[in-house]
C-alpha positions as CSV (number, residue, x, y, z in Angstrom):
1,X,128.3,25.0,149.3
2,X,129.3,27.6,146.6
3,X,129.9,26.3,143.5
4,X,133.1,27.6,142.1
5,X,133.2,29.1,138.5
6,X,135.6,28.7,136.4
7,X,137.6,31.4,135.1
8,X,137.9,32.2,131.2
9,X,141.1,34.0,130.2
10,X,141.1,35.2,127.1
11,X,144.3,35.5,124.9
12,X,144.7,37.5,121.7
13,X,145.1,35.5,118.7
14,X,148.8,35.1,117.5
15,X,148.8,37.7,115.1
16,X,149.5,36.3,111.0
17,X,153.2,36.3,110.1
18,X,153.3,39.3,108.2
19,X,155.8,39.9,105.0
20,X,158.0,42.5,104.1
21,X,159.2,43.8,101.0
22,X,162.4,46.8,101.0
23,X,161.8,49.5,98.8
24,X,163.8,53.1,98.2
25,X,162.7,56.0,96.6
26,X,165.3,57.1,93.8
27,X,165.9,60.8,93.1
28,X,167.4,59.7,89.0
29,X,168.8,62.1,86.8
30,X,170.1,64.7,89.4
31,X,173.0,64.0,92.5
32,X,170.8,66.5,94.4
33,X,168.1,65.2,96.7
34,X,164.5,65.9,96.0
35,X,165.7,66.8,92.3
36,X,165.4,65.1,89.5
37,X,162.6,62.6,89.1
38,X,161.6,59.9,91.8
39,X,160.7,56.8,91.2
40,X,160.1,53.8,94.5
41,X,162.0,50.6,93.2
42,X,160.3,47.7,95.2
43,X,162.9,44.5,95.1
44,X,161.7,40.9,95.6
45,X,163.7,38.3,97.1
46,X,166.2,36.4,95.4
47,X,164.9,32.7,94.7
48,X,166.1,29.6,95.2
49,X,167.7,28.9,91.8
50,X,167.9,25.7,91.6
51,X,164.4,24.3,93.7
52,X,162.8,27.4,91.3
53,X,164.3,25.3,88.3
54,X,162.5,22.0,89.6
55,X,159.3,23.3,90.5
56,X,158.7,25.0,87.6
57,X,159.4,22.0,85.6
58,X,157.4,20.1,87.4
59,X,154.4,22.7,86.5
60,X,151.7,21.6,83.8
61,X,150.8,25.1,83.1
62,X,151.6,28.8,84.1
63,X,147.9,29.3,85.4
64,X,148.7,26.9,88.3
65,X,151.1,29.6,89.9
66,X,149.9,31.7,91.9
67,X,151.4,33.4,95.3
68,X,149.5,31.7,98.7
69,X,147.7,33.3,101.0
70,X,149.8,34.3,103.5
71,X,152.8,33.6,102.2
72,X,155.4,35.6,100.9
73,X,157.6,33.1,98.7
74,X,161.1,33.5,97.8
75,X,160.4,30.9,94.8
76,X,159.5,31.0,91.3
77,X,157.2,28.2,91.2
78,X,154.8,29.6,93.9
79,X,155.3,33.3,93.0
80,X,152.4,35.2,90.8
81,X,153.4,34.8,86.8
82,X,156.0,35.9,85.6
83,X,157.3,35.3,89.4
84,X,155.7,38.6,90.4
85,X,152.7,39.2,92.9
86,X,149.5,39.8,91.4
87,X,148.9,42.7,88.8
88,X,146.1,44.1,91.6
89,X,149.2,44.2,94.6
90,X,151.7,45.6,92.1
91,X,148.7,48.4,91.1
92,X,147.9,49.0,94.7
93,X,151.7,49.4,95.9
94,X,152.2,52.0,93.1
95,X,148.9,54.0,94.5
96,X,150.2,53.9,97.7
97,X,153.4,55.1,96.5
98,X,152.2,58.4,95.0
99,X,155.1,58.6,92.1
100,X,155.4,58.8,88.6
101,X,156.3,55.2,88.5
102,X,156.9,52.7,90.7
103,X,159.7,49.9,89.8
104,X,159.6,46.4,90.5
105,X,162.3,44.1,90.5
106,X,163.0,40.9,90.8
107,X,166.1,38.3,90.1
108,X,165.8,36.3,86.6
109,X,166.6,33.2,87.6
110,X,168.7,30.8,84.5
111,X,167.6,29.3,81.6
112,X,165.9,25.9,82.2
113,X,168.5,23.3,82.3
114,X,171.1,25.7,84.2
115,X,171.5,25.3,87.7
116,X,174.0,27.8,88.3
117,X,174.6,31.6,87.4
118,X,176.7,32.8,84.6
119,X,180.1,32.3,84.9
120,X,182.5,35.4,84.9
121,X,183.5,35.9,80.8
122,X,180.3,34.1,79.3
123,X,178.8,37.3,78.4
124,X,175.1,36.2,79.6
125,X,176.0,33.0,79.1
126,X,175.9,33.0,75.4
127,X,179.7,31.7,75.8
128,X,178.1,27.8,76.0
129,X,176.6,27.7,72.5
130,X,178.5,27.9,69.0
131,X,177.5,31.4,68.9
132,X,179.9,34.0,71.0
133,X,179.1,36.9,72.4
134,X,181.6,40.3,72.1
135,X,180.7,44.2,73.1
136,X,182.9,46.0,71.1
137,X,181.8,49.5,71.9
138,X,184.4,52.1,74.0
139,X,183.9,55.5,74.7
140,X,181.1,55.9,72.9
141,X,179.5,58.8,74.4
142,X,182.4,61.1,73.5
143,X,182.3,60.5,69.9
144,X,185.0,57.8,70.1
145,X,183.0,55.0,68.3
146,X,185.5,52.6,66.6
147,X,184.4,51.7,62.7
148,X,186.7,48.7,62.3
149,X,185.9,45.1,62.7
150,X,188.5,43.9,64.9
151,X,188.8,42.8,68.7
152,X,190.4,46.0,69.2
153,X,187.7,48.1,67.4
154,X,186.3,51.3,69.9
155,X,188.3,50.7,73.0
156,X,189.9,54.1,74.0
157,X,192.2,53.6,77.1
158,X,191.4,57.4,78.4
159,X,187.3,56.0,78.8
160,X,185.9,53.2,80.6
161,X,184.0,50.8,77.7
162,X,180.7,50.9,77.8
163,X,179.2,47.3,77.9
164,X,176.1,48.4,77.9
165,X,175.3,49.1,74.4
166,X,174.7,46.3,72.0
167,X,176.2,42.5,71.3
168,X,178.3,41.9,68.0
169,X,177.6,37.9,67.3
170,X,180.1,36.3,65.5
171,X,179.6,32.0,64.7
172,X,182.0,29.4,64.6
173,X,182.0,25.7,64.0
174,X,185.2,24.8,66.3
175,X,184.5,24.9,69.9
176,X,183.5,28.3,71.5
177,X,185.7,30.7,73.3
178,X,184.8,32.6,76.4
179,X,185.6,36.2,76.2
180,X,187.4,36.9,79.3
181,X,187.3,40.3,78.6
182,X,183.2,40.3,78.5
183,X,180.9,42.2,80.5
184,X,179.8,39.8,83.3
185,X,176.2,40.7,83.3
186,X,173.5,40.2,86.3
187,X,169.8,39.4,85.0
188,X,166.7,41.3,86.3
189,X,163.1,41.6,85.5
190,X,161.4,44.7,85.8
191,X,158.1,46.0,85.1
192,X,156.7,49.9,85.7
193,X,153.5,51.1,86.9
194,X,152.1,54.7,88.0
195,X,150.5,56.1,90.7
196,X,147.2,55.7,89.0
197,X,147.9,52.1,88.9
198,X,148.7,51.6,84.8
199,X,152.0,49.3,83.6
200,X,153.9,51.1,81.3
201,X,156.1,49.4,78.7
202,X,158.9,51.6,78.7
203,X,160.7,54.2,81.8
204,X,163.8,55.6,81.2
205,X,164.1,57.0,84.9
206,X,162.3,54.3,86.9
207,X,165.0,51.8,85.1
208,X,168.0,54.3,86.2
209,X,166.5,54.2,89.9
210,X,166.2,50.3,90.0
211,X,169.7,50.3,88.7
212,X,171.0,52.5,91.4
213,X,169.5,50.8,93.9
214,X,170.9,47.8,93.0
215,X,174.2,48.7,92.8
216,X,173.6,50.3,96.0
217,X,173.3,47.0,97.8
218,X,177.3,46.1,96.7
219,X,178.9,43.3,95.1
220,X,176.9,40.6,96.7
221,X,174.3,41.9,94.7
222,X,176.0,43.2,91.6
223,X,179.8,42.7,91.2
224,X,182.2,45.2,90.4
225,X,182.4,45.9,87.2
226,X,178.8,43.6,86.2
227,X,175.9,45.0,84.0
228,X,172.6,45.0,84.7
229,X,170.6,43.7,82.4
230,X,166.7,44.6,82.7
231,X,164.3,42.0,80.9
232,X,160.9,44.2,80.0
233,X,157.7,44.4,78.3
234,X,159.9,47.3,76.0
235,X,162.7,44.5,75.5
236,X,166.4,44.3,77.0
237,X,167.7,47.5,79.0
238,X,171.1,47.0,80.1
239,X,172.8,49.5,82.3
240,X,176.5,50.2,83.4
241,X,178.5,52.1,85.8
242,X,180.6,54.5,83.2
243,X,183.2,56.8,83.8
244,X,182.4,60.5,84.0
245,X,185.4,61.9,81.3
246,X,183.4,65.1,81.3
247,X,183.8,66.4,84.8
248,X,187.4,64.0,85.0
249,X,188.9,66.7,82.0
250,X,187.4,69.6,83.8
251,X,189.4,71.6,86.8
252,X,187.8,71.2,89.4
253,X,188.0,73.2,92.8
254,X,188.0,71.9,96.3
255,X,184.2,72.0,96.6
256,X,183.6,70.2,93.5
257,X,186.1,67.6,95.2
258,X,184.2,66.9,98.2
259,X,181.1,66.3,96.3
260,X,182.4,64.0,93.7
261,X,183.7,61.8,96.7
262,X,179.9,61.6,98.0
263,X,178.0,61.3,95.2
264,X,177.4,58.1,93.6
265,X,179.1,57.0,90.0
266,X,177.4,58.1,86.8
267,X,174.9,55.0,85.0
268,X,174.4,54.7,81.4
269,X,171.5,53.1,80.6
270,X,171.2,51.7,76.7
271,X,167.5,52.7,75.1
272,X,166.2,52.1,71.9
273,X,165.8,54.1,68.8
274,X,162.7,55.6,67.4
275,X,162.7,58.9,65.6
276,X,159.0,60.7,65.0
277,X,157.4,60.6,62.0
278,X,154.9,63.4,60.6
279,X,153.5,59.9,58.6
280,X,152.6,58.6,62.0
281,X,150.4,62.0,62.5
282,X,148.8,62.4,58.8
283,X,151.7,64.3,57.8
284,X,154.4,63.4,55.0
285,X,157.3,62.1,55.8
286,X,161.1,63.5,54.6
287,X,162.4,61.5,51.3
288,X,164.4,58.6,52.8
289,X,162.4,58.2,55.9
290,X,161.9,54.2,56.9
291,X,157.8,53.7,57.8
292,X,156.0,52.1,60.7
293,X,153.6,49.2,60.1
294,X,151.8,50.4,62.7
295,X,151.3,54.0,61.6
296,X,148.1,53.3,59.4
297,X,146.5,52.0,62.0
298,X,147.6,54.5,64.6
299,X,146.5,57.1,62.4
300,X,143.4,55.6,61.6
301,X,142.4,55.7,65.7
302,X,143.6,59.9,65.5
303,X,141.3,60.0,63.0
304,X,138.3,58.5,64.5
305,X,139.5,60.7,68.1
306,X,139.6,64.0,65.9
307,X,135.9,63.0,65.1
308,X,134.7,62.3,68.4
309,X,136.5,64.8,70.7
310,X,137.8,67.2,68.0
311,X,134.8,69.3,67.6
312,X,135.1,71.1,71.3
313,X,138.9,71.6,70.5
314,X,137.7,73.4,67.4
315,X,135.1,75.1,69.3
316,X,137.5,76.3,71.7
317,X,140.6,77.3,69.3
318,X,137.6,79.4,67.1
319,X,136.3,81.4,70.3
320,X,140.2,82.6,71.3
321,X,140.8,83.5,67.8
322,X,137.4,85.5,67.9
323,X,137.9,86.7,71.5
324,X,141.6,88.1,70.8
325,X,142.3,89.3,67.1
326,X,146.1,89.3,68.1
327,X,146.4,85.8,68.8
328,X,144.4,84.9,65.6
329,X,147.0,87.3,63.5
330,X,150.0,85.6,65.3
331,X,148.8,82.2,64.2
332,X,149.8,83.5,60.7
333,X,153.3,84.8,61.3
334,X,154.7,81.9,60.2
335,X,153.3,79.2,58.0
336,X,153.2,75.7,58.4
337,X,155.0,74.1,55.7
338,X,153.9,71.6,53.2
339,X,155.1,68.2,55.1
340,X,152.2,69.6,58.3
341,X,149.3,70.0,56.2
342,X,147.5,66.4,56.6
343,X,148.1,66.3,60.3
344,X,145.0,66.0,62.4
345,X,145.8,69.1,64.7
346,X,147.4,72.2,63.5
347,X,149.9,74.3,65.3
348,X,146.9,76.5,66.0
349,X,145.5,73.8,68.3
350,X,149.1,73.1,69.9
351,X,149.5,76.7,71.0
352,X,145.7,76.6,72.9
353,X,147.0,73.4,74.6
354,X,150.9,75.0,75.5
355,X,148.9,78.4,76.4
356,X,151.6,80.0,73.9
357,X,151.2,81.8,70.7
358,X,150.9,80.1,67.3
359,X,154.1,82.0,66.8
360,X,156.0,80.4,69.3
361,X,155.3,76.5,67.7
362,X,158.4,76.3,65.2
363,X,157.3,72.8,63.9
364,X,155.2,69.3,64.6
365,X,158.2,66.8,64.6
366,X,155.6,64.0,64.5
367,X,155.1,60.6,66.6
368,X,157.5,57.5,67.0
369,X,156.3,54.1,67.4
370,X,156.3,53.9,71.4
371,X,153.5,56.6,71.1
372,X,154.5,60.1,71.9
373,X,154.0,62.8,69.8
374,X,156.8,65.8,69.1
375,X,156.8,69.5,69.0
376,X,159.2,72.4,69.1
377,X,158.9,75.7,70.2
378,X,160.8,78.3,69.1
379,X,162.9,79.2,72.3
380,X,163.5,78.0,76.0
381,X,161.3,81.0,77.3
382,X,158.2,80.1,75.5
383,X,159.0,76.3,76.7
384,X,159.3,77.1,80.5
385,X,156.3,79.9,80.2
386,X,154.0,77.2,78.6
387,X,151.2,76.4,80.5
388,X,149.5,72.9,79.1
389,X,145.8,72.0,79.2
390,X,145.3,68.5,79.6
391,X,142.2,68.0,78.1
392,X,143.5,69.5,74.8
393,X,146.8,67.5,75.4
394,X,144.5,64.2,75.4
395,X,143.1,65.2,72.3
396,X,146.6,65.5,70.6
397,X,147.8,62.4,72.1
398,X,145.2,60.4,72.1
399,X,146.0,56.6,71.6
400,X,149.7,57.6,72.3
401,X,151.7,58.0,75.6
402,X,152.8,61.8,75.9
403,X,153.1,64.8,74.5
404,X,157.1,66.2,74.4
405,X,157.7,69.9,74.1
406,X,161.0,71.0,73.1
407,X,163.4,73.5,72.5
408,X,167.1,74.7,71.5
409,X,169.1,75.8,74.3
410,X,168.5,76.4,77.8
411,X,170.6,76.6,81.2
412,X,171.2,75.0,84.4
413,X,171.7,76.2,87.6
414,X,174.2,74.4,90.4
415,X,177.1,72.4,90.7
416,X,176.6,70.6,87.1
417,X,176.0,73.7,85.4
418,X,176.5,72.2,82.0
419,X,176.5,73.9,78.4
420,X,172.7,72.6,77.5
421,X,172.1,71.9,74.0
422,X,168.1,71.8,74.3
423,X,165.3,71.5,77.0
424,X,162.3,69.9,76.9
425,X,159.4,69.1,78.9
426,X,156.5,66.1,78.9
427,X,153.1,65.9,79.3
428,X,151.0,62.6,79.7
429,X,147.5,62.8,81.3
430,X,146.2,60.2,79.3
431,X,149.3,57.8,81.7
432,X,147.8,60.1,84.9
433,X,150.8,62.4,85.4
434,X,150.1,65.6,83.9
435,X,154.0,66.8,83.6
436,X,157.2,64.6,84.3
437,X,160.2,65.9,86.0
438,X,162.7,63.9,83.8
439,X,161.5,61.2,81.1
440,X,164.3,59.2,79.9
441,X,162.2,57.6,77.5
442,X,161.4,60.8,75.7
443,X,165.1,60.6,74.7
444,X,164.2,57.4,72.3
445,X,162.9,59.9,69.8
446,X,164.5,62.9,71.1
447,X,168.0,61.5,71.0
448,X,167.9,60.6,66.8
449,X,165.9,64.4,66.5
450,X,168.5,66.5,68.1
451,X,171.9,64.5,66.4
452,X,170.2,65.5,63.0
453,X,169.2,68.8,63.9
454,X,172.7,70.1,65.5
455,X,174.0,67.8,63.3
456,X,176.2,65.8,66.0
457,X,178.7,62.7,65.4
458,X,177.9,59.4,65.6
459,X,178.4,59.1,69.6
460,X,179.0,62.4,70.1
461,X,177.3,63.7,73.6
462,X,174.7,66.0,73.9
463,X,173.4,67.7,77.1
464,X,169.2,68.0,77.6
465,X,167.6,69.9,80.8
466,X,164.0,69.0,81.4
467,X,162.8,72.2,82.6
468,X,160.2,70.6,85.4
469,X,159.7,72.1,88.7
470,X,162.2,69.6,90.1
471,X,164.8,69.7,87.0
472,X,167.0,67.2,86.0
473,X,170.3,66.7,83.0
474,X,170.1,64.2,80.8
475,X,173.3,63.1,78.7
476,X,172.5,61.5,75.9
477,X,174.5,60.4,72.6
478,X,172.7,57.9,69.4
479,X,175.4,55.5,68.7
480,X,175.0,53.2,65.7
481,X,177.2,50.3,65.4
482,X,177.6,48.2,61.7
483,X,176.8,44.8,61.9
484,X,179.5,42.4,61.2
485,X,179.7,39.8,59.2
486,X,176.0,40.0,58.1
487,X,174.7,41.1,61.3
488,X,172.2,43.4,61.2
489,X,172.9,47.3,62.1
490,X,172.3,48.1,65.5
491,X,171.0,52.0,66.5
492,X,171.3,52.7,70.5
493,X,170.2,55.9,72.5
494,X,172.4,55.8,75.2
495,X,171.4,57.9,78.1
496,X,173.7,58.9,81.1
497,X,172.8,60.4,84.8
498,X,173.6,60.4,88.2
499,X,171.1,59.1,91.0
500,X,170.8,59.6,94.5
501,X,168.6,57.7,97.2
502,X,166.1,59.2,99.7
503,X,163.9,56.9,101.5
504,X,164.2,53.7,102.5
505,X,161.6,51.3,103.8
506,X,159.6,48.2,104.2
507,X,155.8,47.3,102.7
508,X,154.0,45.0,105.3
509,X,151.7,42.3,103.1
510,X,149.8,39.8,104.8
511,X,149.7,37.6,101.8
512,X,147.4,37.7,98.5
513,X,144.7,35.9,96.5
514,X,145.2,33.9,93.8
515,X,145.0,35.6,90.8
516,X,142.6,34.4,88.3
C-alpha cells in the first residue's frame, strides 16, 4: 500500500502591526511654494488626558517610561520621556528627512491634578489661582504699543491684538476673575533637530511650520481665535494668527485679490531678546550695555579655539595678503575702531571666510547669549556676492551656533515686494547646514540691532529679506512692555510670516527599544 504524505502548507507570518505617524513639510516665511525655508513638523497623537494623568502618577520614577516594542502609544505614561519617542528615533526621522530642521510635536497634557483642558477665559489656566493672568498688548507691530496701565491700555480697534506677546500678572487677595476677554491658549511641546541628527534649543522657522500645521488641522485642533503656546528647551514660544494691516491699507488689484483668498493667514510668533555683545567676543562693550554671566566663560573657550585652530586661519589670511597686494591694501581702507581691538578674529579674517574684501566688513556687532555671532557688511551686493568658507566660519563660531551676515537695504522680487529695511544671511556648519534659507532665530539679536541702528519705535515694524537661494521676508518689530505693579519689564521680538504646506505624509515605525 502507499503510504500517504502529508502535505505542509506554509503561510506567511501575520506581518507586525505597523505605526504611523503624519507629518507635512512647511514652506515658512514665504506664501510661495518651495520658497522660503522648509521644515517637516512630525505630530504625535493626542493622549488620553485623563488615564495619562493616572499613570503617570502612579510612576516611581521617569526612567521607568519608556515606549514598547511594538507599540505606538497614544499615552504619556508609556511614551519615551518627556512623552516623546527615543532621542535615537527622533535623530533618525530628521536624517531621513533631509531638512534644516525637523519639528516634533506633541499635545502637553494638564498640570497634575487637572483632568480637563483649560476653560475658554482662564488664560492657560492661571485664572484658578489668586494670581490673574491679562495680555494687554494691541497692535503692536505697527508701533501702536499702549504705555498706560489700564484694562484698556494698547488695544487699537483698526488691528487684531496680538496675544502672543507676553502676560501682565496682577495679585489679588479676594477671589480671582476670569478674563473673558483672554487668549484661550492650546499647549504643545516641541523640540528641533537637523538633518545631521543634533537638537537645537531654539528655531524660529521650524516653530512657524509646526504652528501652521496645526492650525491647518481646524478648530478641533486649535480653536478659532486660540494661541499656541510651544513649551521648549529655549522656554515658552507662543504663536497667533494676526491680522495683516499692511497689505489690508494697501490697494490692491484683482490679482492680489485672488491670492489673498488662497493663501493662508499671517502668524506671529513671540521670540526672545538678545542683542550681541563685542564683550561676548573679547571686544568692549558700549557704556550702558547689560553683561552676560556666561560671556567669560564663552570667551574663555574662543580663546583656547583661537589657539588650537587659529594658526591655519592665520596661515591662510598671511598667504592672500602676500599673494594679492590689493587685498592686503584694502584691508586698511577703513579701520577697525577701538571697541574691535580685543576680539579674537579681525575683520581681516571675516573677509577670507565671506570671500569679500576687508573693505566690505563695516563692523563686528559681536555675539548674544544663544551663540551666534554678528557682522555687517557694507552693502546688499557684497552680502549676496559673499561666498563663505566653512572651515574658517567654524573657527569664528566656534562654541556658538552660526555665523549672521548682514546688511542695510535690499529688495524683493514677487507679489510681496516689500520696501526691505536690511538683508541678511546665516551660516552654521558647526549645526551641519552650511547656509539657512530663513532663520527666525537670527532675529532674537537681529531684531534689538536694527531698531537701534534705524532708530525705529518701540513696535514699530521692520521688513528683513534673507537673501538665500530660496528667499524669504521676515517682519519683525522689538516690543517692550513696563511691568506693572512691580512686575518686571518684559522685551519681546516678535516675528511675523506667512506659511504654506507642501507634502504630506505618513512614517511607518514598527516600534522602538527602550531607551536607556
Amino acid at each position: 500500500s502507499s503510504q500517504v504524505r502529508p502535505r505542509f502548507y506554509w503561510w506567511p507570518c501575520p506581518p507586525r502591526a505597523m505605526a504611523t505617524l503624519p507629518y507635512v513639510t512647511v514652506d515658512a516665511f514665504t506664501d510661495v511654494k518651495f520658497r522660503g525655508n522648509p521644515a517637516a513638523v512630525v505630530i504625535f497623537p493626542k493622549e488620553n488626558t485623563v488615564d495619562a494623568l493616572r499613570l503617570r502618577a502612579s510612576q516611581k520614577s521617569r526612567e521607568q517610561v519608556v515606549w514598547s516594542k511594538g507599540l505606538m502609544p497614544a499615552r504619556t505614561a508609556l511614551a519615551g520621556k518627556d512623552g516623546f519617542p527615543p532621542d535615537s528615533f527622533l535623530a533618525d526621522v530628521a536624517r531621513e528627512m533631509q531638512l534644516s530642521e525637523t519639528a516634533f510635536v506633541k499635545c502637553r497634557p494638564p498640570p497634575r491634578g487637572r483632568s480637563q483642558p483649560y476653560a475658554e477665559g482662564e488664560a492657560g489656566g492661571v485664572g484658578l489661582s489668586k494670581k490673574t493672568t491679562r495680555v494687554s498688548f494691541g497692535g503692536v507691530m505697527n508701533g501702536d504699543v499702549g504705555g498706560s496701565d489700564d484694562d484698556g491700555a494698547g488695544e487699537d480697534d483698526g488691528v487684531a491684538a496680538s496675544p502672543a506677546l507676553s502676560f501682565v500678572s496682577s495679585t489679588s487677595s479676594s477671589k480671582p476673575k476670569i478674563d473673558r476677554d483672554a487668549p484661550v491658549y492650546v499647549e504643545y511641546d516641541l523640540r528641533w533637530f537637523t538633518k545631521t541628527g543634533q537638537e537645537v534649543d531654539l528655531c524660529g522657522h521650524a516653530s512657524l511650520a509646526a504652528a501652521h500645521a496645526l492650525y491647518e488641522l481646524g478648530p478641533g485642533v486649535v480653536p478659532d481665535g486660540a494661541v499656541v503656546r510651544f513649551h521648549t528647551k529655549g522656554g515658552l514660544l507662543p504663536v497667533s494668527r494676526v491680522k495683516d494691516k499692511q497689505k489690508d491699507d494697501d490697494p490692491v488689484d484683482e490679482n492680489e485679490k485672488k491670492k489673498k483668498k488662497t493663501r493662508g493667514p499671517l502668524l506671529e510668533l513671540a521670540l526672545p531678546c538678545s542683542a550681541p555683545r563685542l564683550g561676548a567676543l573679547g571686544g568692549a562693550d558700549e557704556a550702558g550695555f547689560a553683561s552676560d554671566d556666561s560671556d567669560e566663560e564663552f570667551f574663555e573657550t574662543k580663546k583656547a579655539a583661537a589657539g588650537a585652530a587659529g594658526a591655519g586661519a592665520a596661515e591662510r589670511a598671511k598667504e592672500s595678503k602676500e599673494s594679492n597686494h590689493d587685498d592686503a591694501k584694502d584691508s586698511t581702507i577703513n579701520d577697525p575702531p577701538p571697541n574691535e581691538a580685543g576680539c579674537f578674529f579681525t575683520r581681516d579674517d571675516l573677509a577670507l571666510a565671506l570671500g569679500v574684501k576687508a573693505r566690505h566688513v563695516e563692523s563686528i556687532i559681536g555675539r548674544n547669549s544663544i551663540g551666534d555671532v554678528f557682522v555687517s557688511l557694507t552693502s546688499v551686493v557684497s552680502l549676496t556676492l559673499a561666498t563663505p568658507d566653512s572651515g574658517l566660519i567654524r573657527f569664528i563660531t566656534k562654541g556658538g551656533r552660526g555665523l549672521v551676515v548682514t546688511a542695510k537695504g535690499g529688495s524683493v522680487l514677487g507679489d510681496d515686494s516689500l520696501p526691505v529695511d536690511f538683508s541678511l544671511r546665516f551660516f552654521a556648519p558647526n549645526l551641519g547646514i552650511d547656509e539657512d534659507h530663513v532663520t527666525g532665530s537670527a532675529f532674537v539679536g537681529l531684531g534689538p540691532y536694527w531698531q537701534t541702528r534705524l532708530k525705529k519705535k518701540n513696535g514699530e515694524e521692520m521688513v528683513a529679506h534673507q537673501c538665500g537661494k530660496r528667499g524669504g521676508v521676515v517682519r519683525v518689530a522689538v516690543v517692550k512692555k513696563k511691568g506693572i505693579r512691580g512686575a518686571l519689564d518684559e522685551t519681546k521680538v516678535m516675528t511675523r510670516g506667512f506659511a504654506v504646506s507642501v507634502l504630506k505624509g505618513e512614517i511607518l515605525c514598527d516600534g522602538f527599544d527602550a531607551e536607556e
